[in-house]
N, C-alpha and C positions, 0 to 999 in steps of 0.2 A: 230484429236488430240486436246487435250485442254490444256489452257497451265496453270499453277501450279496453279494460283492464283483462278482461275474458277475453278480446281477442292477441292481446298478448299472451296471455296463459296459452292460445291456440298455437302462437307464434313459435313460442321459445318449445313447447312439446313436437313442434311440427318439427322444428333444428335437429332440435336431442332425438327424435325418432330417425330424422335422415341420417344422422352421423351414427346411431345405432345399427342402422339398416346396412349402413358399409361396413362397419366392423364386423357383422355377421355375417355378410357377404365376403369377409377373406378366410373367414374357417372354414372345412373342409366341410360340407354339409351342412352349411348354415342358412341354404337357400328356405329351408324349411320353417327354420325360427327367424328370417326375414321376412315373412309371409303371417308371419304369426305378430309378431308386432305392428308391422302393417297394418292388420286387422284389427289391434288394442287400440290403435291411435284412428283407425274410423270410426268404431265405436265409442271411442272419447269426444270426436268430433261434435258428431250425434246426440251425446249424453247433454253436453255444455248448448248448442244450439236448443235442441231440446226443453233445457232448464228456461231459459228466457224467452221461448217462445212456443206456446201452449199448444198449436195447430201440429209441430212439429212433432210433441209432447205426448197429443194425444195420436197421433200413425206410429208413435214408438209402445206408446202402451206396456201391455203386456211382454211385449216381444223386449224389453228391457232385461227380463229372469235370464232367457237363454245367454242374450249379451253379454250380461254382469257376471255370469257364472264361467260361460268362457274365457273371457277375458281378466279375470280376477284369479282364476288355475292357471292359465298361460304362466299371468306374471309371477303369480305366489310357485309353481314351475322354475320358472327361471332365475329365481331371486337368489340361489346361494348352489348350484350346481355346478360343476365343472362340465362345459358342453364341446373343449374341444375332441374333437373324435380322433381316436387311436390313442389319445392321453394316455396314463396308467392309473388316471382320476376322475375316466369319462363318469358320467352323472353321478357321481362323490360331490360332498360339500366341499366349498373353495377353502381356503384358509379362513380361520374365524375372522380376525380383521375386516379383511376386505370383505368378504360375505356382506359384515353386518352394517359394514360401510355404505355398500350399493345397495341393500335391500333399504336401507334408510332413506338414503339419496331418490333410490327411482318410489320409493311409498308415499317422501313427499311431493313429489310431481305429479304423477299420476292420482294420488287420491283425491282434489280436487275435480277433474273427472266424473270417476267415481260414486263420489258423494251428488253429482247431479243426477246418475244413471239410478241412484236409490230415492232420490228425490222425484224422478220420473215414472219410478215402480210404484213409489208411495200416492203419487197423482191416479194413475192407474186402477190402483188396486180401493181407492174412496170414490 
């Protein structure tokens, strides 16, 4: 069982992941990095139930590393690259601003996550 506040943390990433998932689904080849956060936001799922519940904790195990590692390049990936395609900025850094804006905005949503997925390596690995 999770308790209110983690499944709100669920709630509002599960939003911001949907309205992410359209916005990448209007750029031209963005079916690929919708697939890709899709995937962030399972294994955040996973991390957080995980954390509060031990059974779940331990069938994640080890399998945590591959996870965290994936999903932590995806984002650290994503965090300040120009991804529309044909641009004259394709994977070039965004403008500083904004860059350090969204890399800020999406590290404190997601690292809660995160920080459970290291939490569940750490159970793992003692």
């Amino acid at each position: 069982m999770l308790p209110w506040w983690a499944s709100l943390y669920l709630g509002i990433l599960g939003l911001l992941t949907f309205a992410g998932i359209i916005e990448e689904l209007k750029k031209p080849g963005g079916q690929i990095y919708a697939i890709g956060t899709f995937t962030t936001f399972v294994f955040i799922i996973a991390f957080v139930f995980g954390f509060f519940n031990t059974e779940i904790s331990q069938i994640i195990g080890l399998f945590s590393v591959p996870m965290l590692v994936l999903a932590l390049t995806y984002d650290f990936y994503l965090s300040g690259l120009d991804l529309t395609v044909g641009s004259k900025y394709f994977l070039k850094p965004e403008a500083e601003v904004k860059s350090r804006m969204d890399l800020l905005t999406a590290t404190m949503i997601v690292a809660p996550g995160y920080l459970a997925g290291f939490v569940i390596l750490y159970r793992a690995i003692l």
